[in-house]
C-alpha positions as MATLAB code, in Angstrom:
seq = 'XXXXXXXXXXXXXXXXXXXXXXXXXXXXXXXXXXXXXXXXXXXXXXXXXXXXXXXXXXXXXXXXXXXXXXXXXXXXXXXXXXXXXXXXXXXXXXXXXXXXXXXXXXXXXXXXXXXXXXXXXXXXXXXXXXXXXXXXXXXXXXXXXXXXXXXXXXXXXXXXXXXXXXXXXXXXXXXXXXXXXXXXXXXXXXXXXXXXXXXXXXXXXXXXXXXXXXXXXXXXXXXXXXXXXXXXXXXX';
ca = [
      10.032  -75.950  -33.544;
       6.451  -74.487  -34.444;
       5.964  -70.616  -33.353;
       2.315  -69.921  -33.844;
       2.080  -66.119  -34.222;
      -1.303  -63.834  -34.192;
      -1.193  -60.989  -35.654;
      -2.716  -58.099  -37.822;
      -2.022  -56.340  -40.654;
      -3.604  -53.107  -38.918;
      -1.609  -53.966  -35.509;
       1.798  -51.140  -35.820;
       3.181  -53.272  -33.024;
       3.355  -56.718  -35.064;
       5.162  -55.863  -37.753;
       7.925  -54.329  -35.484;
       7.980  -57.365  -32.985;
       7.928  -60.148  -35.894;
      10.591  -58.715  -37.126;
      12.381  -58.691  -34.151;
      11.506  -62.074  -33.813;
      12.964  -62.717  -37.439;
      16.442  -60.777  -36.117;
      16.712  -62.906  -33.050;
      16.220  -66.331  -35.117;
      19.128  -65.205  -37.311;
      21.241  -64.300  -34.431;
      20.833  -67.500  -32.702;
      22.679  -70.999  -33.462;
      19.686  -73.085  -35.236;
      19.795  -76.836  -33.938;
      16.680  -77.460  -35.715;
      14.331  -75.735  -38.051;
      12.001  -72.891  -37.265;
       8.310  -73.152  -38.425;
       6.498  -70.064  -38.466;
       2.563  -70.562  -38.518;
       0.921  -67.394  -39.258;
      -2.902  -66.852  -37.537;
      -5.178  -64.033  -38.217;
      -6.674  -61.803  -35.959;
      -8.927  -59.078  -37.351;
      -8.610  -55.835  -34.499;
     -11.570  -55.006  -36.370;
     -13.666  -56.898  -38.178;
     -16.139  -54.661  -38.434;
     -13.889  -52.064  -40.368;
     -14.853  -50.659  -43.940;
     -13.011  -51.699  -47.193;
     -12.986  -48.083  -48.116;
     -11.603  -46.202  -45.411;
     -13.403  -43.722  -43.925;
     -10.516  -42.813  -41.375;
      -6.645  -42.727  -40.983;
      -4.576  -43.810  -38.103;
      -3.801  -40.662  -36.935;
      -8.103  -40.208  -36.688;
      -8.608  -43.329  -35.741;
      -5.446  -42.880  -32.384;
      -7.889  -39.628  -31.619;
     -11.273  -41.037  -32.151;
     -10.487  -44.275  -30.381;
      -8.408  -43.542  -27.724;
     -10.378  -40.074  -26.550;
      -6.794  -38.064  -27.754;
      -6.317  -34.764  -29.173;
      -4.105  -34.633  -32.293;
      -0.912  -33.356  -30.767;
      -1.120  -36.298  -28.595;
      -2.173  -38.751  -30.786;
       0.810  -37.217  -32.910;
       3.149  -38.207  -30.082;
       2.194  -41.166  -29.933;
       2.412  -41.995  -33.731;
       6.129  -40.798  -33.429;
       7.186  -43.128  -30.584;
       5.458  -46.042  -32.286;
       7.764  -44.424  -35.697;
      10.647  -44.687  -33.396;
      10.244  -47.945  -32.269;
       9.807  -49.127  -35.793;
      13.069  -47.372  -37.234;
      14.904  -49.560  -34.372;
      14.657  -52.755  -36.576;
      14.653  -50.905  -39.811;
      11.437  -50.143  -41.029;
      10.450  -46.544  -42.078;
       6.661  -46.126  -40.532;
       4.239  -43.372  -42.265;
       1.564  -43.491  -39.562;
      -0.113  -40.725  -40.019;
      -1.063  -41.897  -43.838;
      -1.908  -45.593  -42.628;
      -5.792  -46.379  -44.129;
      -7.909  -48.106  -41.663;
      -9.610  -50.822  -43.549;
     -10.420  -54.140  -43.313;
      -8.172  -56.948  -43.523;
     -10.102  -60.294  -44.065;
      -9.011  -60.793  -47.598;
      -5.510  -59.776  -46.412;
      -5.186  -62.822  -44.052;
      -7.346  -65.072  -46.861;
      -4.428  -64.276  -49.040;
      -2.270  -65.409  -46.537;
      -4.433  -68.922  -45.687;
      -4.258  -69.463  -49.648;
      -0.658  -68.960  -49.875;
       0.284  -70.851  -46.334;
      -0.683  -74.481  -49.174;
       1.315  -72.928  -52.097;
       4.260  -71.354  -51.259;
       7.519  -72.084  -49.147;
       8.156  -71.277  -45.649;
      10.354  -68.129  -46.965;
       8.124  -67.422  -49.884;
       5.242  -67.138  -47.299;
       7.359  -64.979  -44.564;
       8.142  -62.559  -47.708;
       4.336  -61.751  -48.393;
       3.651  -61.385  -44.444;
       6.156  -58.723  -44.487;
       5.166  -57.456  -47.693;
       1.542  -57.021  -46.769;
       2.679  -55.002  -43.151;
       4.598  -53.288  -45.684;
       2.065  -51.883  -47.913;
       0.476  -50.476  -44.604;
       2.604  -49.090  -42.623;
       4.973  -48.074  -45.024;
       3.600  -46.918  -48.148;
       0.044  -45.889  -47.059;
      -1.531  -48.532  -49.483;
      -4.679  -49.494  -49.523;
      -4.989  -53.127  -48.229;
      -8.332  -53.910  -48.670;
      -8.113  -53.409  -52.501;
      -8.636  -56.873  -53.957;
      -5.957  -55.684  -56.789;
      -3.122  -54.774  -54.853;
      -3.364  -57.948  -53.067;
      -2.911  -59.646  -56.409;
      -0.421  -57.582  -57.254;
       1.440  -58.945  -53.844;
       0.739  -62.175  -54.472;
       1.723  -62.315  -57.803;
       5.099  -60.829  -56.995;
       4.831  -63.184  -53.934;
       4.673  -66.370  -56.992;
       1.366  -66.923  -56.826;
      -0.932  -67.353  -59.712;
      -3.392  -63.911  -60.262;
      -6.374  -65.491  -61.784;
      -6.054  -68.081  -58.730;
      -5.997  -65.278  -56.353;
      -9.063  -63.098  -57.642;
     -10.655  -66.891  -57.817;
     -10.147  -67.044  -54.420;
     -10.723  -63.240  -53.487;
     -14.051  -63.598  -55.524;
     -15.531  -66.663  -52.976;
     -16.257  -67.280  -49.375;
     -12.919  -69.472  -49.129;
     -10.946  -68.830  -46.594;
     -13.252  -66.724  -44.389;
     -14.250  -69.730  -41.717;
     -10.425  -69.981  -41.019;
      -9.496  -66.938  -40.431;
     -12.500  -66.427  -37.895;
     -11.651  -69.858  -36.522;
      -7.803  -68.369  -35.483;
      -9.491  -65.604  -33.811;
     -12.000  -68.025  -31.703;
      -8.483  -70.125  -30.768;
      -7.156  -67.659  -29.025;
      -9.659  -65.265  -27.846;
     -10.468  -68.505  -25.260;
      -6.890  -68.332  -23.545;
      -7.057  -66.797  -20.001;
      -3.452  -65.467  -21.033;
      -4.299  -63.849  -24.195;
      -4.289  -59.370  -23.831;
      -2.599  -58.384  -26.951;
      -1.451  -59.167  -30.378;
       1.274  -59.789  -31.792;
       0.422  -63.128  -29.639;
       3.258  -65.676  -30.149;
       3.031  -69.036  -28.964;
       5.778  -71.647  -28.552;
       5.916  -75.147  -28.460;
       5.680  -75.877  -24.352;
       2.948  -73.281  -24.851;
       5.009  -70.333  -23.908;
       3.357  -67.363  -24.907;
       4.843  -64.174  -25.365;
       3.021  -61.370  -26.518;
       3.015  -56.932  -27.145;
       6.144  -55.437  -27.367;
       8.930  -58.343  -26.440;
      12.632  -58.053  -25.819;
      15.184  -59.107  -27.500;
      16.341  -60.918  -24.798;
      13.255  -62.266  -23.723;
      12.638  -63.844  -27.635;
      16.420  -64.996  -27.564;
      15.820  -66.598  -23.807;
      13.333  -68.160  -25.148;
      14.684  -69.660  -28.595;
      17.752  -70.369  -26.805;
      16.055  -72.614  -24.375;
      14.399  -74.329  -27.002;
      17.359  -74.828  -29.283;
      19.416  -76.543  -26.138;
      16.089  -79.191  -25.685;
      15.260  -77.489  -21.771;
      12.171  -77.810  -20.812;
      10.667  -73.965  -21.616;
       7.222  -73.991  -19.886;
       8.719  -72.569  -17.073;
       9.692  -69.488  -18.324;
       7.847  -66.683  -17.142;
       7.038  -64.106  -20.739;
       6.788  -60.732  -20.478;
       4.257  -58.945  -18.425;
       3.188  -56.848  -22.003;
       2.296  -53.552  -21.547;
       2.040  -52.389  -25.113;
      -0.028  -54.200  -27.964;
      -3.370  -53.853  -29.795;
      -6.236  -56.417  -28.844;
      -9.915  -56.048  -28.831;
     -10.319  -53.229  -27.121;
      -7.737  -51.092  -28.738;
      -4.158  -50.546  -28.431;
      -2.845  -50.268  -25.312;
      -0.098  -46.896  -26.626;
];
């Protein structure tokens, strides 16, 4: 089975639903493999590579909130994180841009494994949302992809060039076009069941189940999501 997943690295939701995702596939009796294909989707594209804002300025500027709301808000997104084990720093999160972030990820996706590759997804969310790194610093992502077991001088090689850039606009285009797509995390399922935003548990495990036991899962209404970050913003 193929899940196609849209997400990114600026996106507080997808970390916290992929690895929810990553809990349920564990939990669940595995009748045959799980592919995870990993699709960019820049919120903002038009972001700096030095910051100019945090997340906590960026909740207020963007969503028209003062700071003791935008500070709630921060904290129930925190709280939903700590749920599946992740320690979120919000307020310390740099806006930047993440284009070489998911070209990193298109150059690994032909030279690592499947687990190798899930390990640097999560390590680059990671560096965001928990230790208030700096993303769009071309040397950190070597670092991360060097720990990761990929080659540095490949990596600035590739960091240096246009490669990879086409692609990662071309996952955007794919799924900007679907009438169904709001939000990202946006995961699509063989049967093209989509489920996107904040997901259940049970509604990922429904799902997987269904799959696992051969039924026929285009039926199966997803989530109407109500939280998630797509063009327009995060809907928090």
């Amino acid at each position: 089975m193929i899940i196609k997943i849209w997400s990114d690295f600026q996106c507080p939701y997808c970390y916290i639903e992929e690895k929810k995702l990553e809990e349920v596939i564990h939990s669940i009796e595995l009748t045959q493999p799980v592919r995870l294909e990993y699709k960019a989707y820049q919120l903002n594209p038009t972001a700096p590579v030095v910051p100019v804002q945090t997340m906590l300025s960026r909740f207020m500027d963007g969503h028209e909130m003062t700071r003791e709301h935008a500070e709630r808000r921060m904290a129930k997104i925190t709280r939903m994180a700590t749920e599946v084990g992740l320690t979120y720093d919000m307020a310390n999160v740099k806006v930047c841009n993440t284009m070489d972030a998911h070209r990193l990820m298109k150059f690994a996706s032909g030279h690592l494994t499947p687990g190798q590759l899930s390990k640097l997804n999560f390590r680059l969310f990671k560096a965001t949302f928990e230790e208030g790194l700096l993303l769009s610093d071309r040397e950190l992502l070597v670092k991360i992809g060097e720990e990761s077991g990929l080659d540095a001088t490949a990596i600035r090689l590739v960091l240096a060039s246009e490669e990879y850039k086409e692609e990662v606009k071309q996952d955007a285009e794919e799924v900007d076009v679907r009438t169904d797509f709001e939000f990202v995390p946006f995961f699509l399922f063989q049967g093209d069941v989509a489920l996107q935003g904040v997901v259940s548990n049970e509604k990922f495990r429904e799902v997987l189940t269904a799959a696992m036991q051969g039924a026929d899962i285009s039926g199966i209404d997803s989530d109407t999501p109500h939280e998630g970050c797509g063009p327009n913003g995060c809907s928090i």
